[in-house]
C-alpha positions in Angstrom: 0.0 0.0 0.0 1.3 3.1 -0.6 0.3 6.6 0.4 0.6 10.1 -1.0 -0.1 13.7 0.6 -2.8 14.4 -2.6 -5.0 16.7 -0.4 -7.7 14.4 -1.5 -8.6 13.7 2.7 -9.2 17.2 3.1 -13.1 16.8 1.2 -14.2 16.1 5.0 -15.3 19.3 6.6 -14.1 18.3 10.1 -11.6 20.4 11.4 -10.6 17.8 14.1 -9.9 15.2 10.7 -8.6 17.8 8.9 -5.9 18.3 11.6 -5.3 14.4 12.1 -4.9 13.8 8.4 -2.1 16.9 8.0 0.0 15.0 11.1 -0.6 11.6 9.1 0.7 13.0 6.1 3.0 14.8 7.5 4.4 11.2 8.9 4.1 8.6 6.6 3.4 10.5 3.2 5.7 11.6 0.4 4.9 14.7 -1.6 2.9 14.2 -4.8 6.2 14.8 -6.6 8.2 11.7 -4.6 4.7 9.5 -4.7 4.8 9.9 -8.8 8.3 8.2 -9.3 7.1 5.0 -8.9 5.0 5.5 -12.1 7.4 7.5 -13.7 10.2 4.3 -12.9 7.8 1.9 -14.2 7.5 3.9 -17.4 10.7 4.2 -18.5 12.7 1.4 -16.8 14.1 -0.6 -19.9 14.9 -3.6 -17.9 11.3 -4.1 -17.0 10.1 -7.5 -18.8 6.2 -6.4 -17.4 4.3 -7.1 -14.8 6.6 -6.3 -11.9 5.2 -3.6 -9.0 7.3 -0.9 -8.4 7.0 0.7 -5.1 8.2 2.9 -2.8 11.5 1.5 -1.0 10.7 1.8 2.3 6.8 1.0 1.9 5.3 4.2 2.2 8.6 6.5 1.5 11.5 6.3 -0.6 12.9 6.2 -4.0 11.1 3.6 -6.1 12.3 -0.1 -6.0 10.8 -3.4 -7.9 8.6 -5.1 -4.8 7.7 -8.0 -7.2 10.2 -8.8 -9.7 8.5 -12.2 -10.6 6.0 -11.1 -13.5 2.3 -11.6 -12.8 -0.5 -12.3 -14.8 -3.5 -9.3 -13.7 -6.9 -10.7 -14.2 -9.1 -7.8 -13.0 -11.0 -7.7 -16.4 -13.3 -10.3 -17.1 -11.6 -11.9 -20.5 -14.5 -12.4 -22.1 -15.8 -9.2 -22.3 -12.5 -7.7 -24.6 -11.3 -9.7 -27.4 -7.6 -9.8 -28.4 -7.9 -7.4 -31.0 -9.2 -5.2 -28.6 -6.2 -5.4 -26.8 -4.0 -5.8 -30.1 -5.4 -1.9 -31.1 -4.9 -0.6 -27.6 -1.4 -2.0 -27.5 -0.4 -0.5 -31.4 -2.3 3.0 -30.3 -0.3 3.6 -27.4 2.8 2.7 -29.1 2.2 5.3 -31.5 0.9 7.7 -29.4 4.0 7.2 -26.6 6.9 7.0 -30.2 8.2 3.8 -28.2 8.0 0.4 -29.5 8.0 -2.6 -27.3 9.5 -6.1 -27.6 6.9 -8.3 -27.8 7.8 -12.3 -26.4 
């Protein structure tokens, strides 16, 4: 799990929670520029085969690190609702929208 200081607790108009939430963040929370490496790693590592979680190094904090290097399959999407060229189209539009081309196995 991983935690950012986005602001986005501050939708509760409780000044008490308010008050907590800034001394939580202020704790265990990286800055929205820290809490975007991990992301921004994951992007543009070229030794990344897919599938790997990149996370903060010291599990809320830190400069990114590979927390799973053993890739996964993700099966959040029910398979039989997208079809292959589905996924084919995405995969070729966001090569050409990114300019990078990926090695495909």
């Amino acid at each position: 799990l991983q935690h950012r200081a986005t602001g986005l607790q501050g939708f509760i108009p409780t000044v008490v929670f308010e008050n907590v939430m800034k001394m939580v963040n202020a704790l265990v929370a990286q800055g929205t520029d820290l809490g975007a490496q991990p992301q921004l790693f994951a992007a543009v590592d070229q030794n990344l085969k897919g599938g790997e979680v990149i996370g903060p190094r010291f599990i809320v904090v830190g400069s990114p690190v590979v927390e799973v290097a053993e890739p996964r399959r993700v099966s959040f999407m029910d398979s039989s609702k997208v079809s292959q060229e589905q996924l084919d189209a995405l995969w070729t539009v966001s090569e050409r929208l990114s300019g990078v081309q990926y090695k495909t196995h």
